[in-house]
N, C-alpha and C positions, 0 to 999 in steps of 0.2 A: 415528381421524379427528383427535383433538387432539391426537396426536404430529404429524402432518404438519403442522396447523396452527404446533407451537410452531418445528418445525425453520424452516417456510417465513419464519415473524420470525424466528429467528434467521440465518436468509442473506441475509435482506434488511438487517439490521442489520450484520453482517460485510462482505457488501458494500461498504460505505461505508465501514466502517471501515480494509477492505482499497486500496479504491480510494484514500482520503488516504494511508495506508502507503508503496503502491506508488509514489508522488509523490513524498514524503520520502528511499524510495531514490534514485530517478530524479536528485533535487537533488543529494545525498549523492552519489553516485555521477558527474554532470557534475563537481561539484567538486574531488573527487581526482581526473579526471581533470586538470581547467585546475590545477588546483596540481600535477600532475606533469610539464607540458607547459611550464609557468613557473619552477619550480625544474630543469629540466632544463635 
């Protein structure tokens, strides 16, 4: 029972932390785009 509890924090805290991640690419990744699109 207290494995599942510790795993269950810890995806809830992954989570979030994945979710800002995923964002950071998302910017990261528009931007090479517009600088490819600009310097081309």
């Amino acid at each position: 029972m207290s494995e599942e509890k510790e795993s269950y924090g810890f995806w809830t805290k992954y989570k979030r932390f994945a979710n800002t991640e995923i964002l950071l690419y998302v910017i990261m990744i528009v931007g090479i785009i517009l600088g490819i699109i600009i310097f081309s």
